[in-house]
Every structure is written in C-alpha cells, then in structure tokens.
C-alpha positions in Angstrom: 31.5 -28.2 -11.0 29.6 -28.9 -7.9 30.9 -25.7 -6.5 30.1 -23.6 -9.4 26.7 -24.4 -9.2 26.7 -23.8 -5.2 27.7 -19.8 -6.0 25.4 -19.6 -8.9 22.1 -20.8 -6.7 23.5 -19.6 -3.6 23.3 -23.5 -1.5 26.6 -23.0 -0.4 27.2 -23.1 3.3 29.4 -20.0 4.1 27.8 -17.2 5.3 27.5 -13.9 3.2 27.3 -10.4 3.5 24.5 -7.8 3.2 25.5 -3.9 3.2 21.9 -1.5 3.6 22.6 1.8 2.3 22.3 4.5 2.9 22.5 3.9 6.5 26.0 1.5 5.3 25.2 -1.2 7.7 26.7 -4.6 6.3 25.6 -7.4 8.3 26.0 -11.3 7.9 23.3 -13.5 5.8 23.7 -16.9 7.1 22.9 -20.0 4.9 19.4 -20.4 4.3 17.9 -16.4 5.2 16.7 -14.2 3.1 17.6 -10.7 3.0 14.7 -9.8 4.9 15.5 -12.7 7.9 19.0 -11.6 8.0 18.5 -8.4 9.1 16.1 -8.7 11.1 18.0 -11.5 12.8 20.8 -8.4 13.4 17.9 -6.1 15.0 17.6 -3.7 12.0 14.7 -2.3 11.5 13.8 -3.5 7.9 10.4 -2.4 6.7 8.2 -5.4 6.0 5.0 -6.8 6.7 3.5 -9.5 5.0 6.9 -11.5 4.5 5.5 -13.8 2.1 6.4 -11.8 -1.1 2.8 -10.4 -1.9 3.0 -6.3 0.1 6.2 -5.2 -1.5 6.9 -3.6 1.8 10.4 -4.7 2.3 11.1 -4.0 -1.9 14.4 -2.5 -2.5 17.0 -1.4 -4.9 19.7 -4.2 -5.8 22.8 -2.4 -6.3 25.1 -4.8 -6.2 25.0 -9.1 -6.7 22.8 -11.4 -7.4 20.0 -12.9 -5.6 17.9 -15.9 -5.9 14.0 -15.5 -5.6 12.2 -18.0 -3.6 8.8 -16.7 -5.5 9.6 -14.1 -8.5 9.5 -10.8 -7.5 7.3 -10.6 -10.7 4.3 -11.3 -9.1 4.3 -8.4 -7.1 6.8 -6.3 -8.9 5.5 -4.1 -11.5 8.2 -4.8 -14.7 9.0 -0.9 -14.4 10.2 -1.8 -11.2 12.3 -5.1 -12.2 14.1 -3.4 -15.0 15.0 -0.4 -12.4 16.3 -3.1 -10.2 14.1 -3.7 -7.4 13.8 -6.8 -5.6 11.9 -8.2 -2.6 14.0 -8.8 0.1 11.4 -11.6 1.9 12.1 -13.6 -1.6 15.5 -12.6 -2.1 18.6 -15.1 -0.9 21.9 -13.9 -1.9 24.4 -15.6 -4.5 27.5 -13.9 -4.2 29.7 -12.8 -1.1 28.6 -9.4 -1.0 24.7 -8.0 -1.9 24.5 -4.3 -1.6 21.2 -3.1 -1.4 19.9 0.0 -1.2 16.3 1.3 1.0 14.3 4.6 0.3 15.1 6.9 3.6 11.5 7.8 4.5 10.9 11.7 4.7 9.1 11.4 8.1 9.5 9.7 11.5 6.8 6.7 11.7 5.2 5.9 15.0 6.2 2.6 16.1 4.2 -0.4 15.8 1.8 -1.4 18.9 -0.9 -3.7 20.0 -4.4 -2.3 20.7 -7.6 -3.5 21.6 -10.7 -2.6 19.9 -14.5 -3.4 19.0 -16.4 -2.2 16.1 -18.8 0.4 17.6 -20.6 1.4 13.6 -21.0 -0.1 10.2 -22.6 2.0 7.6 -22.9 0.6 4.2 -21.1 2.9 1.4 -22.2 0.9 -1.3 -23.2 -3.0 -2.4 -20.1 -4.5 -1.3 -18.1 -1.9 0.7 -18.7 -0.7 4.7 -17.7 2.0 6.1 -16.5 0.2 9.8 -15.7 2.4 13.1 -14.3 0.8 15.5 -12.8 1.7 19.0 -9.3 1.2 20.7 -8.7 1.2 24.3 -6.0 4.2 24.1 -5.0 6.8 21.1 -3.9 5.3 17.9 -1.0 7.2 16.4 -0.3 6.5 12.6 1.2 8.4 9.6 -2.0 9.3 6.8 -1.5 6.5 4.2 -0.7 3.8 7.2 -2.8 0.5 7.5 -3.8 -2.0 10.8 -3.8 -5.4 11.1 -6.9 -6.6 12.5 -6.8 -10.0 14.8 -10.1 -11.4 15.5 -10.2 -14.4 18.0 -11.2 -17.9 15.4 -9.8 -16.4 12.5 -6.7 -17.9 10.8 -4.5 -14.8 10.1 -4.8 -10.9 10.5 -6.5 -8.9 8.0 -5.0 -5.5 6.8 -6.9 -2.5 6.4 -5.9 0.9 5.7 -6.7 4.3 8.0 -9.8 6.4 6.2 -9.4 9.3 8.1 -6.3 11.8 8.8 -4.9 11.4 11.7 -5.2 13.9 14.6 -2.4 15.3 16.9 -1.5 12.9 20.4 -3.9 9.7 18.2 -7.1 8.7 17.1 -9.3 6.3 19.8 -11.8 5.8 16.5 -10.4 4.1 13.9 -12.5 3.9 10.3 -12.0 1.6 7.6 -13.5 0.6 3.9 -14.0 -3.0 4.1 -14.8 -4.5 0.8 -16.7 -8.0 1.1 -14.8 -11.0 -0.2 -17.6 -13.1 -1.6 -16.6 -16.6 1.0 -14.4 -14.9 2.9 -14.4 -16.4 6.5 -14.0 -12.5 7.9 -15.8 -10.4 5.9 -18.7 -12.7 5.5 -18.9 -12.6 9.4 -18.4 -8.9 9.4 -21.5 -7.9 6.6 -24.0 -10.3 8.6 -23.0 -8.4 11.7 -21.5 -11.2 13.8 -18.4 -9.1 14.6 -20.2 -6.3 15.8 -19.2 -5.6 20.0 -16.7 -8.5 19.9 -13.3 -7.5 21.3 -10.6 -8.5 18.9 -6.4 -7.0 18.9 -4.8 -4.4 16.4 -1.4 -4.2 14.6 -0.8 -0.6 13.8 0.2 1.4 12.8 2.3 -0.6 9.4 3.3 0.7 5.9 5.1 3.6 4.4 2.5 4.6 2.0 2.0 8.4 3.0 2.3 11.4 1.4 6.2 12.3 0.5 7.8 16.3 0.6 7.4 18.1 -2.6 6.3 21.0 -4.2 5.3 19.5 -7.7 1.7 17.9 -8.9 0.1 15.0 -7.2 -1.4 12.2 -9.1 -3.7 9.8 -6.8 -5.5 6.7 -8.5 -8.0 4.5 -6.6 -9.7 1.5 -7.3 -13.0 0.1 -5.2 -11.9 0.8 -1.3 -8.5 1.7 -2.0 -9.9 5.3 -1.8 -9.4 4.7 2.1 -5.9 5.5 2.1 -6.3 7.9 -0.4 -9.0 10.0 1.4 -7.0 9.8 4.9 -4.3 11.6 3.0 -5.6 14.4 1.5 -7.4 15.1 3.7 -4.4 15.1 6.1 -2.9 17.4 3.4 -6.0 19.9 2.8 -5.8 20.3 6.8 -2.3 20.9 6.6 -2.6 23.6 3.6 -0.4 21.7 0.7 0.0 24.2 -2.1 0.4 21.1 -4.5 -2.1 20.5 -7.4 -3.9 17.5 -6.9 -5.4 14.9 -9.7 -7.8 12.3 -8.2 -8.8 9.4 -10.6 -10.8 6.9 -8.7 -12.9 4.1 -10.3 -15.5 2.0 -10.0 -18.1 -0.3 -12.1 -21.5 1.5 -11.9 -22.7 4.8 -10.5 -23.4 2.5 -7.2 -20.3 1.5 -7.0 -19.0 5.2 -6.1 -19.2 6.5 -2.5 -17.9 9.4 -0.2 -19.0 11.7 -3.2 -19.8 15.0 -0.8 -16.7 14.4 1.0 -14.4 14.3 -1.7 -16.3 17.6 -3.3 -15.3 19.4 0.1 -12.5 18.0 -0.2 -11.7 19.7 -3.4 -13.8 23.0 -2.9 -11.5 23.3 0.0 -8.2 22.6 -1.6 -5.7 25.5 -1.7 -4.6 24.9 -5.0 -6.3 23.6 -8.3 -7.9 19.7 -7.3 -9.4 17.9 -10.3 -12.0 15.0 -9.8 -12.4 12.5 -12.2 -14.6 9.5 -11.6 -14.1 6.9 -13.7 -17.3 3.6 -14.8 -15.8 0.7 -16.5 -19.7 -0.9 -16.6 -22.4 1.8 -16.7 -24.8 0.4 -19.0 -24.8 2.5 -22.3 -28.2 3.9 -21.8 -28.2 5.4 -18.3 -27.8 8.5 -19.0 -23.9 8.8 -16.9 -22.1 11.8 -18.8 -18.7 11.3 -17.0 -15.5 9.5 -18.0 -15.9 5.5 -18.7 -13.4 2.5 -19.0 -10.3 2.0 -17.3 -9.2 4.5 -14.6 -5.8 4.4 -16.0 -7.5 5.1 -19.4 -7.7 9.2 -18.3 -3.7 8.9 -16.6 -2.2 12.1 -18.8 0.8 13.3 -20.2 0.3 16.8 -18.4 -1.2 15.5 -15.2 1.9 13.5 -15.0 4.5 16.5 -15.7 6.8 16.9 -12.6 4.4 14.6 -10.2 4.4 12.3 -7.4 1.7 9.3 -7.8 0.1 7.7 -5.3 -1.7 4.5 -6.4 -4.4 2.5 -4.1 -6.2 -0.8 -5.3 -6.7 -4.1 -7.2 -3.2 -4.9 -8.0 -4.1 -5.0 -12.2 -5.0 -1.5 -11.9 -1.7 -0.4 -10.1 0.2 -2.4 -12.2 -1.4 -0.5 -15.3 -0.6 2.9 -13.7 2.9 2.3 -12.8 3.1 1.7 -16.6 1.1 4.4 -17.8 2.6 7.3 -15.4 6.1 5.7 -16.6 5.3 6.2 -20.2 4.3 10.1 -19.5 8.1 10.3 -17.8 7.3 9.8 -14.5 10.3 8.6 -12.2 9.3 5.1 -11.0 11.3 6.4 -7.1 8.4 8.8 -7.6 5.5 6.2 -8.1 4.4 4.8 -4.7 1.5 2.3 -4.1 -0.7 0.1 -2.1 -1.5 -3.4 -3.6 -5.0 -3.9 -2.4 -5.0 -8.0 -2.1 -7.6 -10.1 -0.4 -7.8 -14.2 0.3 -7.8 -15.1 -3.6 -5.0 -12.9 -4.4 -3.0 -14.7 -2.3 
C-alpha cells in the first residue's frame, strides 16, 4: 500500500525521467525537482522566469504521465489551456517513470539574457496612474518586440518586470521605455511616481519572455488592458516597420476616456499599416452622460466571430481579461497553440 501511494504522489525516492520534445532530450528528474529544476540542473535551456507558478513562462504540453502540482496550474492556466493539456513545469513534479513533455519551438532566435546598468533619464505621465519611463543602459539592449526586463533597484525586495514599449532597432536600443502602472502601496512604484528613483543607478535583466509576434500570413487579433498596451505597441510597430501584410484588430481597454493614452501614435500606427488595421477602444466606466460614442463594457465584449477567422491573438493585461479572451477567441474557433499572452501581475496578484 505504502508504495502505491508513493507512485501515485510521486514521494518515492528513485529518480525519474523527463523527455523534451521536440528537441528528444530525456534527462533524469531526481526526487524532490520539478520539471523546471531538472532541466535546468542538466543545462537545458528551459524557458522560465518567475519560477513560482504565476508567468506561465515555462507552460508546456503534457504528453505523456502524470504530474503533481505543487500550486494548481489553475491559477495561472486559463481552463482552455488545462483541458488541451498544458502544465507548468515550475509546479509540476512527476509521478510516473517517464513524463514526456512537449515545448513550442520558437519561430525566431532570442538574444540571450544579460545584465545592464541603467538610470531613468524621463518620466512623462500618460494618464492618472500610468508613466511613460525612459531610462538609460550603459551599452545597446538587444531584445525581440514583445520581450520584457527585470528591473533591480538597490533596497527593494525583488525585481520588477516590465515589458519593452518601443520596437527594437538593429545592433540595440541604449533607451529603454516602459508603461509603469502605479500599484496603490507598492514599495517601487510609490517611489517611482514621487520621483525618488529618478538618476539612481539600479541593474537590468533583459531581455526575458517569448511573447513576440509569431510567422503567419493570417489575421492578427491584439487585446490590451491598462499598460499592457506596452508590449503591444512595441510590436506593431516592429511589424508596420517591417511591412507585415497581415490584417490587424486592436482592442484595448480602459475605464474612462482618461484612462486611454498613446492615441496619436496608435492612429499612425494604423494610417500607416499596409493592410486593413481596425481600432477599437473599449470604456467599461464612462459615465452615461458624457457624451463618449465609442464601444463600452468589457474589451472582450467586441472579440468577434470574423475577427477571429484564421487569426493569431496576442493578449496583454490584467490576468481576468486574458483569461476572458483565451475563452472568447476559443469559442469563435481559435486554436489555443495560436492564442499567446502576457499575464500583467503586480504585488497583490501575487
């Protein structure tokens, strides 16, 4: 009996194996690793980040086993994405012998990960709670459009993660801009707003992720919530330069009509798209009486049956609202390999 238990919860001692496909790399888990640990123990390069279960960088496809979660992979993990068999591998310890697993195969080469030194040379506000900061690295930043940083500022207890605003330029970028959205009590950004940060040397992570733009030749679908129009904007804009003959939808929401910001750049953006680009701002609290005559309620409210027909999506903030779009753009047919997103959390989330 004790035994049985031991393979069902996956306490037993003896060490098991992982296979990675498709690059067919099986490796030994040893008691006690996750998924994640394990192969990074073996020197594979695992995508991965936050390792605490909350990024969904290191999510992959289970093919084959069973696994134990340390947290459920439901707290990240759209359901879409559970019942197509994804797990986290940071949360995942194996049960059986053998746990096949399967990672996407990224359609381009990402620059590797470096440490940079920077100071925040400009802060402009965009709206009530959102800056638009500019800060300064002491040699080119390469990164992929879609990619984030970790910023480490000396006092602070952890790194915070922001994504790239702009495209990226050929041999790197030595100014960096971010959306920062103010955590009300949040050690950094409460720092940051009352312009304590400004000038004061601090270390960058970057570039991380593999949110970016993906090859195709169908419809793209991009949703943003709040400042998860950074990574969003860096992109197409990295795309209009690039002359992508790909429609392009472009939900973005907000509360109020101060809540929306970068207006006249995402207008260029559009007039100067090769192919159709539709721009749909979306209030979930105008007041009644002021006069707005665009769309209102949910972003993923105005998330179509035709905008959806033969598209990538490309989903950017509050976790609630992705987790509503990977369910809506599922229900119009869309692929969930073809849904790709970046979980915009801050201190509370986690």
């Amino acid at each position: 009996m004790r035994s049985f238990i031991k393979s069902i919860f996956g306490h037993s001692n003896t060490p098991k194996q992982l296979q990675i496909l498709p690059q067919g790399v099986t490796l030994t888990v040893e008691s006690g690793q996750t998924l994640l640990q394990a192969a990074l123990a073996h020197g594979f390069p695992y995508p991965h980040d936050c390792t605490v279960g909350t990024c969904a960088t290191c999510k992959v496809r289970l093919k084959q086993g069973r696994v134990r979660e340390a947290t459920p992979f439901g707290y990240t993990l759209s359901k879409e994405e559970l019942d197509a068999g994804y797990i986290l591998s940071c949360q995942a310890f194996p049960r059986d012998d053998l746990t096949v697993v399967e990672l996407e195969t990224p359609s381009e080469e990402l620059p590797p990960t470096e440490m940079y030194s920077g100071s925040i040379v400009g802060v402009e506000p965009l709206t009530h709670d959102i800056l638009k900061v500019v800060v300064r690295t002491d040699r080119p930043v390469n990164y992929v459009a879609g990619q984030y940083a970790n910023l480490l500022f000396p006092g602070l207890d952890r790194a915070r993660s922001y994504s790239f605003a702009a495209a990226p330029q050929r041999g790197g970028r030595t100014t960096l801009t971010f959306f920062i959205r103010k955590v009300p009590g949040g050690a950094f950004t409460e720092a940051l707003f009352s312009g304590q940060l400004e000038g004061q040397a601090f270390e960058i992570q970057a570039p991380l992720g593999s949110f970016f733009l993906r090859e195709g030749n169908g419809p793209i679908v991009c949703i943003a919530g709040g400042s998860g129009l950074a990574p969003l904007l860096s992109v197409l804009e990295h795309a209009r330069n690039r002359r992508i003959r790909r429609k392009c939808t472009l939900l973005f929401g907000a509360r109020t009509q101060t809540d929306l910001y970068q207006l006249d750049t995402l207008r260029s953006l559009a007039a100067n798209w090769v192919e159709a680009f539709e721009f749909v701002p979306v209030l979930s609290h105008e007041p009644a009486d002021s006069g707005w005559q665009g769309a209102r309620g949910l972003v993923t409210d105005y998330i179509t049956a035709d905008m959806a027909v033969g598209a990538q999506a490309y989903l950017c903030g509050p976790p609630a609202m992705v987790d509503s779009a990977i369910t809506k753009l599922s229900q119009h047919g869309v692929p969930i390999e073809d849904i790709y997103y970046d979980k915009f959390t801050d201190s509370r989330d986690k």
